[in-house]
N, CA, C and O atoms as CSV, one atom per row, in Angstrom:
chain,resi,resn,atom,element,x,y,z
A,1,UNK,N,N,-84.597,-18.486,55.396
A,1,UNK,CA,C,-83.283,-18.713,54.840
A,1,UNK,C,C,-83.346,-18.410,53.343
A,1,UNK,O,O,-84.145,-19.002,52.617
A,2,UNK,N,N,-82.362,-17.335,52.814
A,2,UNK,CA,C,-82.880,-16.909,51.635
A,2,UNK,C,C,-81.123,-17.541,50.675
A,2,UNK,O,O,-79.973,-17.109,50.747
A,3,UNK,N,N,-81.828,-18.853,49.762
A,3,UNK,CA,C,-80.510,-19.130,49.158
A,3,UNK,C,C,-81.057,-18.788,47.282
A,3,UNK,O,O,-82.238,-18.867,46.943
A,4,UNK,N,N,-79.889,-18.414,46.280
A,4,UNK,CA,C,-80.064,-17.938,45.537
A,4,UNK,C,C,-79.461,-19.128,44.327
A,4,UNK,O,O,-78.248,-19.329,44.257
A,5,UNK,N,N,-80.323,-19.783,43.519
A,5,UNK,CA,C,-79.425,-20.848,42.718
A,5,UNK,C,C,-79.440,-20.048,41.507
A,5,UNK,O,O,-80.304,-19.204,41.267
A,6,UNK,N,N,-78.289,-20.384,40.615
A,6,UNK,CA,C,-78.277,-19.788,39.262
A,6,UNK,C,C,-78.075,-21.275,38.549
A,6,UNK,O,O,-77.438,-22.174,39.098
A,7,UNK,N,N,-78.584,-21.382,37.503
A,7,UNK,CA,C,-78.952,-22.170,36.341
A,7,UNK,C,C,-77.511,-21.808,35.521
A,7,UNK,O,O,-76.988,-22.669,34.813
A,8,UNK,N,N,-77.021,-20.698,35.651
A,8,UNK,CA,C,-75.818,-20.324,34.360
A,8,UNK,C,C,-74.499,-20.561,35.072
A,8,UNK,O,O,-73.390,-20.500,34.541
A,9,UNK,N,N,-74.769,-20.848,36.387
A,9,UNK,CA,C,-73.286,-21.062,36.835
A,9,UNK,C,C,-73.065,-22.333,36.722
A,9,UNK,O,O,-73.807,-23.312,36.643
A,10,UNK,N,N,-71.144,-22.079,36.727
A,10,UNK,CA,C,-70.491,-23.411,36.301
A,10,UNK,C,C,-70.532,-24.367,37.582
A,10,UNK,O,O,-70.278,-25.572,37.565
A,11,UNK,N,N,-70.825,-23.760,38.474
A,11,UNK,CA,C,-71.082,-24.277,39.990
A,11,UNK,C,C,-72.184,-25.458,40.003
A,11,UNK,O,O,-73.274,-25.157,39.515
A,12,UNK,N,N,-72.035,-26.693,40.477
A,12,UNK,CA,C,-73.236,-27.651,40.673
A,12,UNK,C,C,-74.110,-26.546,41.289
A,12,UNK,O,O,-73.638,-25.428,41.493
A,13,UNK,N,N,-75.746,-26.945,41.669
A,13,UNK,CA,C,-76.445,-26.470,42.417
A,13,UNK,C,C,-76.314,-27.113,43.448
A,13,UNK,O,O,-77.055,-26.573,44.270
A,14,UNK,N,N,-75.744,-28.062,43.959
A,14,UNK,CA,C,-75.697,-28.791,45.095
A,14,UNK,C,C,-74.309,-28.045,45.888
A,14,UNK,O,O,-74.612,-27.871,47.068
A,15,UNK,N,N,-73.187,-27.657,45.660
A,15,UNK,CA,C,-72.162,-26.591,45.823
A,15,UNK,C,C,-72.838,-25.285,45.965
A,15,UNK,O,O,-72.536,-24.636,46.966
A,16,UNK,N,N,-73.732,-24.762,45.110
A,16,UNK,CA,C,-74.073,-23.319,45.494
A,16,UNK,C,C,-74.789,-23.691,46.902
A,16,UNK,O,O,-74.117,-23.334,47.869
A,17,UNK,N,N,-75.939,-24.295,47.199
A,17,UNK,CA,C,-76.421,-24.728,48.788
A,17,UNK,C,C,-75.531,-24.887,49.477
A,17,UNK,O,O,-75.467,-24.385,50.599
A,18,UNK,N,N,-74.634,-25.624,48.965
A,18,UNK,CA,C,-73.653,-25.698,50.791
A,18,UNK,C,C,-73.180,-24.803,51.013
A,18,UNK,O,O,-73.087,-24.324,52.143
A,19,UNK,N,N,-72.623,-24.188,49.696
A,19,UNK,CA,C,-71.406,-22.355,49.888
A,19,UNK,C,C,-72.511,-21.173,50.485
A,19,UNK,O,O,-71.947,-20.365,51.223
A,20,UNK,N,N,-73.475,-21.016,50.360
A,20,UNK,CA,C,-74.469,-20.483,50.604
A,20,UNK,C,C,-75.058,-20.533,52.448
A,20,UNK,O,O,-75.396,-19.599,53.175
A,21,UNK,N,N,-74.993,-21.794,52.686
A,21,UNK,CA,C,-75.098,-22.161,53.927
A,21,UNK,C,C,-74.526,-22.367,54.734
A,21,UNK,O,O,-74.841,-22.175,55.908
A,22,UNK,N,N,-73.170,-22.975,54.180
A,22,UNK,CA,C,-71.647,-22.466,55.119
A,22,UNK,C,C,-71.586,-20.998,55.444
A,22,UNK,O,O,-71.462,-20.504,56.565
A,23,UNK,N,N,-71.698,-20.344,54.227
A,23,UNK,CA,C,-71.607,-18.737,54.421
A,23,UNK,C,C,-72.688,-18.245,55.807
A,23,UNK,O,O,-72.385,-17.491,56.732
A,24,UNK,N,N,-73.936,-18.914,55.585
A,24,UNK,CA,C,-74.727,-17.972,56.750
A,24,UNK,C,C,-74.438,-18.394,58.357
A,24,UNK,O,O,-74.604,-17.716,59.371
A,25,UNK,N,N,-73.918,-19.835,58.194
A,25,UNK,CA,C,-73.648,-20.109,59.741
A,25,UNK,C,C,-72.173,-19.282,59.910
A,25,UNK,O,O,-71.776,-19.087,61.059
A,26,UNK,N,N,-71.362,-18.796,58.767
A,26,UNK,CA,C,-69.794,-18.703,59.805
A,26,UNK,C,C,-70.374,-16.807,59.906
A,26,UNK,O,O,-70.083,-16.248,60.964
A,27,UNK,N,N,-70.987,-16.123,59.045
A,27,UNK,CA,C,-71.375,-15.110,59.612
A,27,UNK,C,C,-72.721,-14.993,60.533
A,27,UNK,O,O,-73.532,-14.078,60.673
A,28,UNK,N,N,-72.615,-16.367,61.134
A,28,UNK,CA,C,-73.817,-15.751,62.044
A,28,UNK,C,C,-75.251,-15.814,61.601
A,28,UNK,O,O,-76.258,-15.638,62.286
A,29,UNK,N,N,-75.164,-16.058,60.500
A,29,UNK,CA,C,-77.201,-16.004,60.504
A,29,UNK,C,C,-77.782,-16.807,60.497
A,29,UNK,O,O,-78.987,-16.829,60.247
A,30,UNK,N,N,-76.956,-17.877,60.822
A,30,UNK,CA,C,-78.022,-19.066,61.202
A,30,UNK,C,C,-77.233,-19.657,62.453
A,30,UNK,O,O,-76.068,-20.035,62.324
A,31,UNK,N,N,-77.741,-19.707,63.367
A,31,UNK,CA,C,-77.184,-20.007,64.905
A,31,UNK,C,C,-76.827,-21.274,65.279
A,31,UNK,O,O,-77.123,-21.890,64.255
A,32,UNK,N,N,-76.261,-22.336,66.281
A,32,UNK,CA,C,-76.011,-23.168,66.485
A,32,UNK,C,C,-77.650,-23.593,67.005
A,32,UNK,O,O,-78.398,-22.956,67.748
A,33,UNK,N,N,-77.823,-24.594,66.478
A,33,UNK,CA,C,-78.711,-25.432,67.321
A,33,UNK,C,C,-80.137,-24.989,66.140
A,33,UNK,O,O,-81.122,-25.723,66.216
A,34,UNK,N,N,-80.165,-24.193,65.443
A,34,UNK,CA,C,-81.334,-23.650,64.534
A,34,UNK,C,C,-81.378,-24.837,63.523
A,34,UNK,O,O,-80.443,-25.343,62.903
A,35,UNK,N,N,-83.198,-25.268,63.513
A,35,UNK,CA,C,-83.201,-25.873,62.479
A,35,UNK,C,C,-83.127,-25.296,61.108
A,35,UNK,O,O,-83.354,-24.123,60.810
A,36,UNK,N,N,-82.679,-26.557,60.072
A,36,UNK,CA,C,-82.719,-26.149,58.420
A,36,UNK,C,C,-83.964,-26.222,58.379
A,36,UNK,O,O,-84.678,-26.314,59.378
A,37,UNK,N,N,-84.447,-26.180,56.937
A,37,UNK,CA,C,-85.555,-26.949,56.521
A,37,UNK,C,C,-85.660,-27.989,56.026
A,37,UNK,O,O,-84.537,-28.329,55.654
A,38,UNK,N,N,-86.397,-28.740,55.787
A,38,UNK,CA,C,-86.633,-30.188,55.552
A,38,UNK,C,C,-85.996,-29.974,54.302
A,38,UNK,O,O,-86.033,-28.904,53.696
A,39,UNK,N,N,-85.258,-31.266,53.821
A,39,UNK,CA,C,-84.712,-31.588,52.310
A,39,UNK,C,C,-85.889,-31.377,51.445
A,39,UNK,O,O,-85.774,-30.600,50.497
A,40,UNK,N,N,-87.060,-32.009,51.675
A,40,UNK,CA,C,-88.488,-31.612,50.696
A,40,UNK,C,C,-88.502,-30.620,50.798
A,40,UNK,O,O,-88.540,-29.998,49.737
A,41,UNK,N,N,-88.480,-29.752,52.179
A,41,UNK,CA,C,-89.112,-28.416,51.957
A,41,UNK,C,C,-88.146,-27.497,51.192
A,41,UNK,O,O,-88.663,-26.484,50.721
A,42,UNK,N,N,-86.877,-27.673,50.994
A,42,UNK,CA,C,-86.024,-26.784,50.765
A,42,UNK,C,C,-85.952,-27.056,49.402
A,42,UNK,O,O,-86.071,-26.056,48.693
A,43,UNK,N,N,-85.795,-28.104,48.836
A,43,UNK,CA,C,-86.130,-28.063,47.349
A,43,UNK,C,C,-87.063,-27.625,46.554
A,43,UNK,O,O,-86.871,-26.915,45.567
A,44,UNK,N,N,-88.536,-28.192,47.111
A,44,UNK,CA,C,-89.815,-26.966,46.897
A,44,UNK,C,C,-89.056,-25.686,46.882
A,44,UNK,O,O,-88.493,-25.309,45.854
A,45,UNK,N,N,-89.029,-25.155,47.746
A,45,UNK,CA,C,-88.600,-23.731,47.844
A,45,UNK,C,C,-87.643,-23.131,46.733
A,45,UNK,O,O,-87.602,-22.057,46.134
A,46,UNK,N,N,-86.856,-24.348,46.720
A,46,UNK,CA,C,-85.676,-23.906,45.367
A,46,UNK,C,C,-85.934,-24.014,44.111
A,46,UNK,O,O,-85.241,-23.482,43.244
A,47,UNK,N,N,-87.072,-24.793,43.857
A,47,UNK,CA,C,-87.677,-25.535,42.660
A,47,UNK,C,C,-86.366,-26.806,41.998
A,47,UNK,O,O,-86.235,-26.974,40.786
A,48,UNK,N,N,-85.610,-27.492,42.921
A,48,UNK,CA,C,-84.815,-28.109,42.774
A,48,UNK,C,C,-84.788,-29.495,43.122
A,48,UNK,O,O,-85.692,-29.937,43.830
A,49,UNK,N,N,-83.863,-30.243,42.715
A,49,UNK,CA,C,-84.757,-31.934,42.962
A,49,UNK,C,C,-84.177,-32.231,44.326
A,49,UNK,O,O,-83.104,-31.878,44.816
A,50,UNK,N,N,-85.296,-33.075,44.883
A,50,UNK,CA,C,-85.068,-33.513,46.452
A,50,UNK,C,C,-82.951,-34.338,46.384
A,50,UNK,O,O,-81.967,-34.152,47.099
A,51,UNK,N,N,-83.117,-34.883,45.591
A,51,UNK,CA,C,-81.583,-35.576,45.528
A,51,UNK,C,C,-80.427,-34.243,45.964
A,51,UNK,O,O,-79.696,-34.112,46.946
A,52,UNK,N,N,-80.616,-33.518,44.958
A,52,UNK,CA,C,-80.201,-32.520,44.961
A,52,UNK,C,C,-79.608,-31.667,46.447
A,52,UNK,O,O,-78.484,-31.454,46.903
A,53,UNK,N,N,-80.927,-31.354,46.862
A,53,UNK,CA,C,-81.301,-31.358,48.176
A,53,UNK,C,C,-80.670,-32.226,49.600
A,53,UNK,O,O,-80.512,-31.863,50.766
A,54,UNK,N,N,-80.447,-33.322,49.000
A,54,UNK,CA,C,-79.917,-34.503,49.765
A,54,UNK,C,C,-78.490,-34.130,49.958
A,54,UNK,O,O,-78.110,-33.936,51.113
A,55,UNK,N,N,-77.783,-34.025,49.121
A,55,UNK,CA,C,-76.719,-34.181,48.450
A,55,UNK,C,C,-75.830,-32.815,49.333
A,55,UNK,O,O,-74.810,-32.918,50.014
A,56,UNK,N,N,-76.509,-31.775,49.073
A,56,UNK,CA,C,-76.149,-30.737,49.884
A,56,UNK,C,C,-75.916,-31.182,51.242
A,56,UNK,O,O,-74.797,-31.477,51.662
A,57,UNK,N,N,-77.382,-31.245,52.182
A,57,UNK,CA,C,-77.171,-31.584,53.076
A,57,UNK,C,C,-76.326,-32.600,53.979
A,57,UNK,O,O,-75.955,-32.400,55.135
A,58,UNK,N,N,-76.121,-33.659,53.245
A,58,UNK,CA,C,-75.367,-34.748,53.476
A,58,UNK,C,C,-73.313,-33.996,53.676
A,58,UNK,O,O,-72.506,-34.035,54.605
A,59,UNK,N,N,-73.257,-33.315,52.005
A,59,UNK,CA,C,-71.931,-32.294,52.103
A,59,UNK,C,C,-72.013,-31.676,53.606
A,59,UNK,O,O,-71.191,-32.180,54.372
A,60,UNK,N,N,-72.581,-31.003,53.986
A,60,UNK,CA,C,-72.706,-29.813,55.134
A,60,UNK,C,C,-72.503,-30.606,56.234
A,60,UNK,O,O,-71.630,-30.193,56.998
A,61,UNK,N,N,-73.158,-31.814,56.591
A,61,UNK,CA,C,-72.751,-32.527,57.862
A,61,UNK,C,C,-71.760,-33.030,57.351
A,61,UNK,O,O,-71.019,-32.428,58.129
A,62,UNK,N,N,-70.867,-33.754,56.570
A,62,UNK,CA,C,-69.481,-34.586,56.577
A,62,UNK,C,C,-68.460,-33.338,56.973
A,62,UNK,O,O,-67.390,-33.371,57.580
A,63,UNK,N,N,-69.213,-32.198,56.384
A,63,UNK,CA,C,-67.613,-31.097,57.168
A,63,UNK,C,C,-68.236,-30.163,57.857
A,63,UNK,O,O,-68.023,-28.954,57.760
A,64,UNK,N,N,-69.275,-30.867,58.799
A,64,UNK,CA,C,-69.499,-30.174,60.329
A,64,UNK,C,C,-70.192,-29.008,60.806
A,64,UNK,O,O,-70.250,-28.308,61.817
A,65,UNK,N,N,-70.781,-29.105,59.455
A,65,UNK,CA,C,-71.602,-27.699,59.794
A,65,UNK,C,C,-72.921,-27.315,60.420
A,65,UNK,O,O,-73.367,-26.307,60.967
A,66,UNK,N,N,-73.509,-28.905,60.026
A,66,UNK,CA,C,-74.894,-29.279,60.204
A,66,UNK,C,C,-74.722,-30.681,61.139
A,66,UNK,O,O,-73.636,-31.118,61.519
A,67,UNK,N,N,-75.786,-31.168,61.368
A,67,UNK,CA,C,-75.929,-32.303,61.960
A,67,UNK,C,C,-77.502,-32.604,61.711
A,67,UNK,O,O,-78.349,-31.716,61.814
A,68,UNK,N,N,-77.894,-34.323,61.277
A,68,UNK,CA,C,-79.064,-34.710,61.464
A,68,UNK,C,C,-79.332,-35.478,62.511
A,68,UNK,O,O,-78.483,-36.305,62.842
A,69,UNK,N,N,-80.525,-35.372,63.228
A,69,UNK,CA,C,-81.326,-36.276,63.683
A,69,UNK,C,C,-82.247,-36.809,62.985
A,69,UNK,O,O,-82.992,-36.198,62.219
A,70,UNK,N,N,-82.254,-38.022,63.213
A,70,UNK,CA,C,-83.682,-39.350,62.415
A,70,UNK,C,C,-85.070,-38.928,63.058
A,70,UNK,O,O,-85.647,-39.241,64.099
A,71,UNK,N,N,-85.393,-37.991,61.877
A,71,UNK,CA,C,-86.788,-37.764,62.713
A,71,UNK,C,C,-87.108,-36.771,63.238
A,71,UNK,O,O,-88.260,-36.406,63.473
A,72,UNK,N,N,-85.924,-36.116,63.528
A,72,UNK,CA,C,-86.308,-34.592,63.651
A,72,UNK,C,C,-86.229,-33.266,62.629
A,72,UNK,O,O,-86.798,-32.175,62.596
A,73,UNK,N,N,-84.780,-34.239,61.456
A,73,UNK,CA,C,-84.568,-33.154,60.777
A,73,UNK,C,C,-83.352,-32.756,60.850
A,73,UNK,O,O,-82.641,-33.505,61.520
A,74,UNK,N,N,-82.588,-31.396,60.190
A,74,UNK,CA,C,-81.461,-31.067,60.456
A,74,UNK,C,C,-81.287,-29.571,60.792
A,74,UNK,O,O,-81.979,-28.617,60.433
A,75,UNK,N,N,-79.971,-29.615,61.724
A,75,UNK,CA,C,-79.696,-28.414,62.320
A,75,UNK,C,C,-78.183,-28.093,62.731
A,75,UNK,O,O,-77.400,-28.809,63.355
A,76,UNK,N,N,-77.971,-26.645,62.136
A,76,UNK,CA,C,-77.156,-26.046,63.020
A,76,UNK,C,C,-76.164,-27.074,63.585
A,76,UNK,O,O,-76.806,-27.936,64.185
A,77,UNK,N,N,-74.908,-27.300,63.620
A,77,UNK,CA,C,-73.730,-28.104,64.433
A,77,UNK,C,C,-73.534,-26.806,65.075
A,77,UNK,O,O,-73.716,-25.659,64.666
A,78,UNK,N,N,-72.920,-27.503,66.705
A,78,UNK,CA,C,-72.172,-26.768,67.270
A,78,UNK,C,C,-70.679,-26.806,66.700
A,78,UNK,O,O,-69.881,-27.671,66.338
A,79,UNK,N,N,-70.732,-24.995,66.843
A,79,UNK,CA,C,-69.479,-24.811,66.211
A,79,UNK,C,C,-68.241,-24.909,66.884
A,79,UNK,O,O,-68.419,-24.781,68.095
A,80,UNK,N,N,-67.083,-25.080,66.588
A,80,UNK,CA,C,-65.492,-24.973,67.429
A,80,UNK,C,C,-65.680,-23.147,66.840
A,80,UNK,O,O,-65.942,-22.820,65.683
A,81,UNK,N,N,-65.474,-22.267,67.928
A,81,UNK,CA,C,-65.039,-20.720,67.552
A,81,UNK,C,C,-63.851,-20.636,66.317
A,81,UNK,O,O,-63.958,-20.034,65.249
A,82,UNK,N,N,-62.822,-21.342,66.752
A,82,UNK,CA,C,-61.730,-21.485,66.754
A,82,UNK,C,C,-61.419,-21.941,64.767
A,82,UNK,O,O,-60.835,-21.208,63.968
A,83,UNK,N,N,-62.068,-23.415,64.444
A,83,UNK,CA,C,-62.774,-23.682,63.203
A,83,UNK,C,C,-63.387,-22.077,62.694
A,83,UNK,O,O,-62.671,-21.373,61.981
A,84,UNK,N,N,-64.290,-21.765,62.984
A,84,UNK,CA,C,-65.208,-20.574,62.681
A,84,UNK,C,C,-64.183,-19.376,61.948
A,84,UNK,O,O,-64.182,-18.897,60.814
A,85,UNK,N,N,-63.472,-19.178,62.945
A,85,UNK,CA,C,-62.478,-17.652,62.672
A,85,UNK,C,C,-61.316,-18.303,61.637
A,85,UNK,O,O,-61.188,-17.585,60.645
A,86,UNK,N,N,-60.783,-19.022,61.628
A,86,UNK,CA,C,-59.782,-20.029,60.972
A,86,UNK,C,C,-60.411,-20.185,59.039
A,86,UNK,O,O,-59.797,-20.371,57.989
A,87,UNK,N,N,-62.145,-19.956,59.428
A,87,UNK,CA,C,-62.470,-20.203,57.791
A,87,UNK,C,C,-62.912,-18.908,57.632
A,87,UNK,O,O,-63.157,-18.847,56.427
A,88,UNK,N,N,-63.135,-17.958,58.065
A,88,UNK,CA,C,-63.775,-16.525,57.871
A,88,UNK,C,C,-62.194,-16.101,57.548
A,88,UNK,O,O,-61.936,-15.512,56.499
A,89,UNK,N,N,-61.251,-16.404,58.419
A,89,UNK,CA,C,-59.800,-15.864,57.389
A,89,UNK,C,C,-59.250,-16.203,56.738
A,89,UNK,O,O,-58.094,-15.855,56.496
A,90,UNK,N,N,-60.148,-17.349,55.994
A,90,UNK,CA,C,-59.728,-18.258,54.610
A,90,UNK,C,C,-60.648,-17.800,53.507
A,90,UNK,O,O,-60.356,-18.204,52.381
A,91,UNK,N,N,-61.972,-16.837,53.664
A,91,UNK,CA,C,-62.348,-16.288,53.071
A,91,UNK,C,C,-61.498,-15.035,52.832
A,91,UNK,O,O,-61.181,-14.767,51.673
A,92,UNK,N,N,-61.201,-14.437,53.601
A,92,UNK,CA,C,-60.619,-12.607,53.628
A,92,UNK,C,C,-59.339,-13.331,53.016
A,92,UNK,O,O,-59.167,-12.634,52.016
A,93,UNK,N,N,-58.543,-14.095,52.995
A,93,UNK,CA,C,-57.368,-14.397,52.048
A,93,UNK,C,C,-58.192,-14.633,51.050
A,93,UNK,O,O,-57.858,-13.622,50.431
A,94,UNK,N,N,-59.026,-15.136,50.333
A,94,UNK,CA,C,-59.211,-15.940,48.956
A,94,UNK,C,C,-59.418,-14.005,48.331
A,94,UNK,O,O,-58.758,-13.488,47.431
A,95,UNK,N,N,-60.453,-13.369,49.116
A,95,UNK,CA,C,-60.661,-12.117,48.397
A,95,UNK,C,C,-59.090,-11.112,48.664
A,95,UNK,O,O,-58.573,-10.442,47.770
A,96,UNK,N,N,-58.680,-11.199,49.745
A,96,UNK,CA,C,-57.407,-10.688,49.122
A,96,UNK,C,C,-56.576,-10.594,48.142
A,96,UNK,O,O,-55.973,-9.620,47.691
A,97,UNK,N,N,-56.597,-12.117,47.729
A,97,UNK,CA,C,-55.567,-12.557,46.603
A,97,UNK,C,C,-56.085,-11.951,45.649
A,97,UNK,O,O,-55.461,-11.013,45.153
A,98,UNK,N,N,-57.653,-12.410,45.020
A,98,UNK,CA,C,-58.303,-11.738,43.977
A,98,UNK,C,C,-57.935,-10.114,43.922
A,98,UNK,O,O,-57.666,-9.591,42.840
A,99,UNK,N,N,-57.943,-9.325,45.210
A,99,UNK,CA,C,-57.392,-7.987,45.180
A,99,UNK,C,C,-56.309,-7.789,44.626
A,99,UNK,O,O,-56.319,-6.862,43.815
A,100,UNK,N,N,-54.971,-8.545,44.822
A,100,UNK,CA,C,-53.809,-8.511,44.384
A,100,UNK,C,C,-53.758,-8.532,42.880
A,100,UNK,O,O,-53.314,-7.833,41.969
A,101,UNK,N,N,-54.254,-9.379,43.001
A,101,UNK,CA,C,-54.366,-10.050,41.260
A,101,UNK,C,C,-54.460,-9.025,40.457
A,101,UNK,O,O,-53.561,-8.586,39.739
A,102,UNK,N,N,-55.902,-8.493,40.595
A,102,UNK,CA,C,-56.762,-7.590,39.927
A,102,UNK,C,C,-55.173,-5.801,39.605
A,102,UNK,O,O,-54.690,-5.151,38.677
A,103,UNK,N,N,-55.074,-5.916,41.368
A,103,UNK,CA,C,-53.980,-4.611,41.330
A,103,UNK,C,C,-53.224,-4.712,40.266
A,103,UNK,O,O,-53.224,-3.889,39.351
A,104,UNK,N,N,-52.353,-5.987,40.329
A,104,UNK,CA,C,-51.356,-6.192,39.115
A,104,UNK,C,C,-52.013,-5.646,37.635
A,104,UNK,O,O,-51.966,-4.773,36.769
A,105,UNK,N,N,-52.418,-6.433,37.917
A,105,UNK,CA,C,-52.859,-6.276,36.638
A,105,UNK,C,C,-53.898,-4.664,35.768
A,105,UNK,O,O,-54.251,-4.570,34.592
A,106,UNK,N,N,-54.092,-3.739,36.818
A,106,UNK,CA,C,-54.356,-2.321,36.508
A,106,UNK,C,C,-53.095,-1.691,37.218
A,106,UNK,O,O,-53.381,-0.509,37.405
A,107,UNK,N,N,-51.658,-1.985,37.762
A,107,UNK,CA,C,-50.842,-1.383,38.031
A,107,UNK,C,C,-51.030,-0.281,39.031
A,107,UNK,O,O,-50.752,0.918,39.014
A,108,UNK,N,N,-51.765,-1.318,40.175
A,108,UNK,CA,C,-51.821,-1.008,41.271
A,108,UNK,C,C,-50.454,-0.992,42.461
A,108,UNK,O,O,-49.865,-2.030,42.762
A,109,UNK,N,N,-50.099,0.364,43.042
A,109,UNK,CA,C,-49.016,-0.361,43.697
A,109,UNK,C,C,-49.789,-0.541,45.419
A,109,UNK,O,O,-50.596,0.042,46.144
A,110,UNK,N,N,-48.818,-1.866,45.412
A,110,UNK,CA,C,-49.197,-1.976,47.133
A,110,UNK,C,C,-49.404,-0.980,48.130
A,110,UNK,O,O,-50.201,-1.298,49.012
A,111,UNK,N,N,-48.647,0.658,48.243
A,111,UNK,CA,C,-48.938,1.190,48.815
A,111,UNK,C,C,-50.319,2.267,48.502
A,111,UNK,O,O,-50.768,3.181,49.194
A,112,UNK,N,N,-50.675,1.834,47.420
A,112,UNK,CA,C,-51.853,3.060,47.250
A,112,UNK,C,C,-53.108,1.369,47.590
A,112,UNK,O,O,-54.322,1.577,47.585
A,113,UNK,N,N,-52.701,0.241,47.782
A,113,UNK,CA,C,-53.627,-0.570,48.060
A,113,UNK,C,C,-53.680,-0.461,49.335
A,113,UNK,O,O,-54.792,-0.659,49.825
A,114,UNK,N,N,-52.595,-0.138,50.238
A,114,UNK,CA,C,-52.259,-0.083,52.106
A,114,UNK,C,C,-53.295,0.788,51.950
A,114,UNK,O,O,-54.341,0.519,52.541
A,115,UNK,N,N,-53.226,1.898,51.201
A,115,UNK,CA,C,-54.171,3.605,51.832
A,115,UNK,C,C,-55.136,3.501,51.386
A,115,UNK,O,O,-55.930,4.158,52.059
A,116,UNK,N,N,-55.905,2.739,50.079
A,116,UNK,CA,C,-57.139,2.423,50.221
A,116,UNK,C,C,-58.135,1.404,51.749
A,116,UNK,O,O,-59.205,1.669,52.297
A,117,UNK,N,N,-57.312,0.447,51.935
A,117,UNK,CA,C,-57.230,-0.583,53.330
A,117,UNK,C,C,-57.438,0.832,54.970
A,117,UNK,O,O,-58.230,0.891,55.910
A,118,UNK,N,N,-56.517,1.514,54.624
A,118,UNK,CA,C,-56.589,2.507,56.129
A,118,UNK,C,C,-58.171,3.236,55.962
A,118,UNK,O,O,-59.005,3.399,56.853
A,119,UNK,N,N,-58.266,3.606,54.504
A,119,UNK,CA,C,-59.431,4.734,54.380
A,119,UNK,C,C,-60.534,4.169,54.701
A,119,UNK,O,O,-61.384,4.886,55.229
A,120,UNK,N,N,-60.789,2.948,54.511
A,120,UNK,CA,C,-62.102,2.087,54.330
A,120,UNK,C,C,-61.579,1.648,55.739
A,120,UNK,O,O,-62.678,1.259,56.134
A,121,UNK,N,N,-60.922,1.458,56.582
A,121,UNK,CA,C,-61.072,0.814,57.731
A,121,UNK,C,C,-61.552,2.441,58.719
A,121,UNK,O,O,-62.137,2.428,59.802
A,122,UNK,N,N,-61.277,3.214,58.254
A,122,UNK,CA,C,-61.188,4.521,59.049
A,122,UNK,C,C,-62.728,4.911,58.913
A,122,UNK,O,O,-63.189,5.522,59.877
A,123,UNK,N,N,-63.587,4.642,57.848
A,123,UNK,CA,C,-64.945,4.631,57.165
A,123,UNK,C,C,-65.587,3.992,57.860
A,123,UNK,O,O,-66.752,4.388,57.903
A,124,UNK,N,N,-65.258,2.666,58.799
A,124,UNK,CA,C,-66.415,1.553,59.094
A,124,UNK,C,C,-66.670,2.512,60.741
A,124,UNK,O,O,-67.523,2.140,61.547
């Protein structure tokens, strides 16, 4: 599991872990039922404090992403599909908007943003 903390962001480090780890379960790279790593181990790894560590994990199970067992550790929640697709198109809106934004503001018009959207869908 490869998570990336920055020291310069305005972001807690305890927010970059969960956004980081939300991100890999709703695309898939970390599966239902897959263990994390241990809160020790994952802070080692991050060079970050076990609390820290805690803190994340604790976030990730209150909104369902994860689940612990006493003793075994934590893993993977089973997901609702339904949840899943519902926040993957709450991502593609947040970067939409930023698209919009950005257009305005270089005097982009919507239709040369439609024909960039067809070209790049016609590309994949």
């Amino acid at each position: 599991m490869k998570i990336i903390v920055s020291n310069s962001s305005n972001e807690p480090i305890y927010e970059q872990v969960v956004n980081q780890i939300k991100e890999m379960i709703i695309k898939g790279e970390l599966k239902e039922g897959e263990a994390l790593p241990s809160i020790r181990g994952l802070a080692r790894d991050l060079s970050i404090s076990v609390i820290t560590t805690k803190r994340a994990y604790e976030e990730l199970e209150k909104e369902g992403f994860i689940e612990t067992v006493q003793g075994k550790g934590s893993f993977v929640a089973l997901q609702n599909k339904e949840l899943i697709k519902e926040k993957k198109l709450q991502i593609i809106e947040e970067k939409l908007s930023e698209i919009v934004k950005e257009s305005r503001l270089l005097g982009i018009s919507y239709d040369e943003i439609e024909e960039m959207l067809k070209i790049l869908f016609e590309e994949e």
